[in-house]
C-alpha positions as CSV (number, residue, x, y, z in Angstrom):
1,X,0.0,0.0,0.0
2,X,1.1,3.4,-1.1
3,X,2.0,6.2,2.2
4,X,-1.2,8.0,2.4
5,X,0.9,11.6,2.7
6,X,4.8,12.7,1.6
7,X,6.2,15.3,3.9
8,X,8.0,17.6,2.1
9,X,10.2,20.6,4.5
10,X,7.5,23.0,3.9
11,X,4.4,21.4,3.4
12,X,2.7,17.8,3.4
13,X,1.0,16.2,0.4
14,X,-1.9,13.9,1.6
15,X,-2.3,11.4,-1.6
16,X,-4.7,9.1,-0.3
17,X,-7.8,10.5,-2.5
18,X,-5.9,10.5,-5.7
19,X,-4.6,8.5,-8.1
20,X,-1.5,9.3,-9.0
21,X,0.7,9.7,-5.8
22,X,3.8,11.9,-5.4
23,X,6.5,11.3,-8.1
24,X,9.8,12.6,-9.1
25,X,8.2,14.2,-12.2
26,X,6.1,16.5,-10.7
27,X,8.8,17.4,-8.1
28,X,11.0,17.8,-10.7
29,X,8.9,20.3,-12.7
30,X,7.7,22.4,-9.9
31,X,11.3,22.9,-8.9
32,X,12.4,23.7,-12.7
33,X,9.8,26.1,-13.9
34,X,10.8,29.8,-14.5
35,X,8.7,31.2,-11.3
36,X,10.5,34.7,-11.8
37,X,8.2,37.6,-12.1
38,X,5.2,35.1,-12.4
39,X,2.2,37.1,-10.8
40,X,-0.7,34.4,-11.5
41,X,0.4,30.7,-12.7
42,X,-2.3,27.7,-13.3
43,X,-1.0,24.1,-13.2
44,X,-3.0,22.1,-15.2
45,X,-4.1,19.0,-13.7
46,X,-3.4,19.2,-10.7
47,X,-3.5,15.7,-9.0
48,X,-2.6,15.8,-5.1
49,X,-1.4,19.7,-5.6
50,X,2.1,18.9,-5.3
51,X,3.5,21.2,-8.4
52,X,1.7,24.0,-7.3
53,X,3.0,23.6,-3.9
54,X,6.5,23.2,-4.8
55,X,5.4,27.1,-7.2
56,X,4.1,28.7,-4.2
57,X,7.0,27.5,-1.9
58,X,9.1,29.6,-4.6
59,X,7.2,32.5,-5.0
60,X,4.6,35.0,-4.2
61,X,2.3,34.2,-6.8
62,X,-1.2,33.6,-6.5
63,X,-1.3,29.8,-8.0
64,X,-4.5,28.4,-10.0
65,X,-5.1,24.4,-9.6
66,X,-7.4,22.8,-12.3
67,X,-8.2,18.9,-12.8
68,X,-11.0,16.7,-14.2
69,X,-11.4,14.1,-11.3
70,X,-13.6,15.1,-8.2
71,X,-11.0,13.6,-5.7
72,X,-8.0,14.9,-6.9
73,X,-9.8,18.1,-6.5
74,X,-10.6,17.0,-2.7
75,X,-7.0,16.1,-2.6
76,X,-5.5,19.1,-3.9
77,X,-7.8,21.2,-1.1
78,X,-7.0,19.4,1.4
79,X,-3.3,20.2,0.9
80,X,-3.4,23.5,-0.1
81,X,-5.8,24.3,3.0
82,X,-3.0,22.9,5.4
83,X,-0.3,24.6,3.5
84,X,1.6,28.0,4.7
85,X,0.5,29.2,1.6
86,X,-3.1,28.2,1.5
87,X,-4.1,32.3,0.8
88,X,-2.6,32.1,-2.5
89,X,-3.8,28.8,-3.8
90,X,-6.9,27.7,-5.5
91,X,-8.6,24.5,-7.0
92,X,-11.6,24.1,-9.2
93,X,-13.1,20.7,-10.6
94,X,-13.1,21.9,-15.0
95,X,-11.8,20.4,-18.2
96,X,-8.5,22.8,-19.0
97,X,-10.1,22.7,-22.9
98,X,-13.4,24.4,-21.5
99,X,-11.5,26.7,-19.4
100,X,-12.4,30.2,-20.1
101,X,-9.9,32.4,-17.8
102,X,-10.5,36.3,-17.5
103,X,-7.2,37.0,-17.8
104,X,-3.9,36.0,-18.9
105,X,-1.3,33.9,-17.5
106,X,2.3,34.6,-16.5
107,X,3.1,31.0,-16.1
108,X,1.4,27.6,-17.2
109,X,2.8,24.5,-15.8
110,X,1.7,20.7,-16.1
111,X,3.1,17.3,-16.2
112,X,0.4,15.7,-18.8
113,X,-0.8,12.5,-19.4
114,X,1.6,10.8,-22.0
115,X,1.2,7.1,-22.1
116,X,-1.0,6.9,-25.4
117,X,0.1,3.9,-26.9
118,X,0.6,1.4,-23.5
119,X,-2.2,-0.5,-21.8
120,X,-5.2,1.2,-20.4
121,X,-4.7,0.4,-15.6
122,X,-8.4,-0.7,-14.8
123,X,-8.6,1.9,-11.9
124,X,-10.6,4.7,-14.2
125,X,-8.6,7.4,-11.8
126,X,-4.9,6.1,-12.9
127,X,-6.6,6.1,-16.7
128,X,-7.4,9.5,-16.2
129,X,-3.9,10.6,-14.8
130,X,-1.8,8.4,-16.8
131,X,-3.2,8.6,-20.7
132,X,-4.0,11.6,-23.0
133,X,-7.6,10.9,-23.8
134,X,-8.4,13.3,-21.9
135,X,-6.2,15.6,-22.5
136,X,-3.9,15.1,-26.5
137,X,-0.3,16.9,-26.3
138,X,-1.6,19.2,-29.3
139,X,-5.3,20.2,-27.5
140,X,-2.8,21.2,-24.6
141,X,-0.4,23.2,-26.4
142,X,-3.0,24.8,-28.9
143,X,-5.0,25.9,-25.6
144,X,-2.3,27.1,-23.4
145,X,-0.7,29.5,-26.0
146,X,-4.2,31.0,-26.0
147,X,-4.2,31.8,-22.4
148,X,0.0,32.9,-22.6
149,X,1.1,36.6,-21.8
150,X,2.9,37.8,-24.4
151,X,6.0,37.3,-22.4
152,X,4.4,34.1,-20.4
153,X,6.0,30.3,-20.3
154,X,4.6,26.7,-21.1
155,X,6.5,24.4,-19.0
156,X,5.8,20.8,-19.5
157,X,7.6,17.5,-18.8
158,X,7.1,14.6,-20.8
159,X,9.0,11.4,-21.9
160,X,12.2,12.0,-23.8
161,X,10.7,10.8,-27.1
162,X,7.4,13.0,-27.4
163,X,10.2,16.0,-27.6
164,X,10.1,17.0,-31.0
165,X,6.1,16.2,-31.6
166,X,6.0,18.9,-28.7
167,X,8.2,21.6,-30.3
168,X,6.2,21.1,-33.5
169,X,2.5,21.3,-31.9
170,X,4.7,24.4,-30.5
171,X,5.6,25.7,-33.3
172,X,1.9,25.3,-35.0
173,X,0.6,28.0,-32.0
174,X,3.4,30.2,-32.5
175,X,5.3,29.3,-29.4
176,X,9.3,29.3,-29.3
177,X,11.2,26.7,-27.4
178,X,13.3,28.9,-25.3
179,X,14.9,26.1,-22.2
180,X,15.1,22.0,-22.4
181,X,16.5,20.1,-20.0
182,X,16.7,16.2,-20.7
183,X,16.5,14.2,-17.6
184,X,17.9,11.0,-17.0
185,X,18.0,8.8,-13.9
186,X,21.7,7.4,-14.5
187,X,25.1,8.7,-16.6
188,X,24.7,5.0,-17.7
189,X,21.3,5.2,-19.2
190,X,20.0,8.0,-21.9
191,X,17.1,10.2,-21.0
192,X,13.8,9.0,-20.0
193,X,12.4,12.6,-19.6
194,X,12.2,16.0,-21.3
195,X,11.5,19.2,-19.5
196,X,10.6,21.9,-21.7
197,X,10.0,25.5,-21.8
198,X,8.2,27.5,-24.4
199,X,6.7,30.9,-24.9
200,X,5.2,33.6,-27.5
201,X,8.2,35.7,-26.9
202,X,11.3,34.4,-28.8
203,X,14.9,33.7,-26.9
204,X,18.0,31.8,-27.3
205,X,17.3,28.3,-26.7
206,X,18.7,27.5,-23.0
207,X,19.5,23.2,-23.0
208,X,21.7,21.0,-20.4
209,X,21.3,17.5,-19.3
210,X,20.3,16.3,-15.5
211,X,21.0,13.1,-14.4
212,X,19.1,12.3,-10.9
213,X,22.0,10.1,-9.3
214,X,25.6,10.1,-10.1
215,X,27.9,6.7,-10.9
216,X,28.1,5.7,-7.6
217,X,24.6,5.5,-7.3
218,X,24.0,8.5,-5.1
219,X,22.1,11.6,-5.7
220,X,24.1,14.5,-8.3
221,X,24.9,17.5,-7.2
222,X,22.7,18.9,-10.1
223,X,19.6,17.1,-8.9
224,X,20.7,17.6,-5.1
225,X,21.0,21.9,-5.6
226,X,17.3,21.9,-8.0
227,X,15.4,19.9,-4.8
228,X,17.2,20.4,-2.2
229,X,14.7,22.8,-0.9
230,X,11.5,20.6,-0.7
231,X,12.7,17.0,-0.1
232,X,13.7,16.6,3.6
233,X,16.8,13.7,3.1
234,X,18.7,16.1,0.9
235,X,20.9,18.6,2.1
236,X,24.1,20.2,0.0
């Protein structure tokens, strides 16, 4: 049996509502996103809240929550309401397509459902989470370039290989990649993950590499100085 919460320094993520429990991923892409400057930020798809914790953690923005499934919405208020930074968080229960926001956004963050072509779990809540039919890579794209600043950010993670369909569902809603990082869990293993970064507002294209541990099997210094803040066992 899963834990039924993951205690971060800051905050604690109860995840015994929802279906997808805490992962590197999300951790990952909370502590990469470009919060600088960000004034108003929706994650899309919430799940247990976790992203948007890790957003609020590193800024002063006032943070946006969306997802489809009624407990990941429970979830997600549960742990933003015990949260130090519960008066600058929100959830609400809508399909990101039928989303009409009154304003633009400074930052958009989500890690999507990707697993398209592999077999369909039987709990309907890990279907949800885990495969686009809910949610295709280009509906999500096309959508959040409508709801961009003109000098907002996209930041997605997604498996290594669905890179370049991103950047050209990018492309098609006149959005520039402007950072990539490729993630891999081992120096001996190529990437398994892409984080990427695009806006309306064109830039030099920003790329490195993270691998999570190093050759001896412990943690980088890369991935130790990006999360050091939120997980509790690292320390510089």
């Amino acid at each position: 049996m899963s834990n039924t919460y993951f205690r971060f320094k800051q905050f604690t993520v109860r995840q015994d509502l929802c279906a997808m429990k805490v992962g590197t991923d999300g951790v990952l892409l909370g502590a990469w996103a470009d919060v600088n400057e960000a004034e108003n930020i929706l994650d899309i798809g919430t799940g247990s809240g976790v992203i948007a914790l890790i957003l609020a953690q590193r800024s002063k923005a006032c943070i946006e929550a969306i997802d489809l499934d009624e407990n990941a919405c429970r979830q997600a208020k549960i742990n933003f309401e015990h949260s130090p930074f519960r008066e600058r968080l929100s959830i609400k229960k809508i399909d990101f397509l039928a989303l009409s926001a009154p304003l633009k956004y400074d930052l958009l963050v989500s890690n999507p459902p990707y697993f398209s072509r592999s077999l369909r779990p039987d709990d309907i809540g890990r279907r949800f989470a885990r495969h686009d039919d809910s949610l295709p890579l280009r509906d999500l794209i096309e959508k959040s370039a409508s709801l961009l600043k003109p000098n907002g950010k996209l930041a997605l993670i997604l498996p290594f290989d669905s890179a370049e369909t991103a950047n050209s569902f990018a492309a098609e809603n006149a959005l520039s990649l402007c950072r990539r990082t490729n993630v891999a869990t081992s120096p001996k293993y190529p990437p398994k993950r892409v984080m990427l970064e695009y806006s309306p507002k064109q830039s030099e294209v920003q790329e490195n590499n993270l691998c999570i541990t190093s050759e001896d099997h412990s943690f980088s210094k890369t991935y130790i100085a990006l999360t050091k803040d939120f997980y509790l066992a690292l320390e510089e």
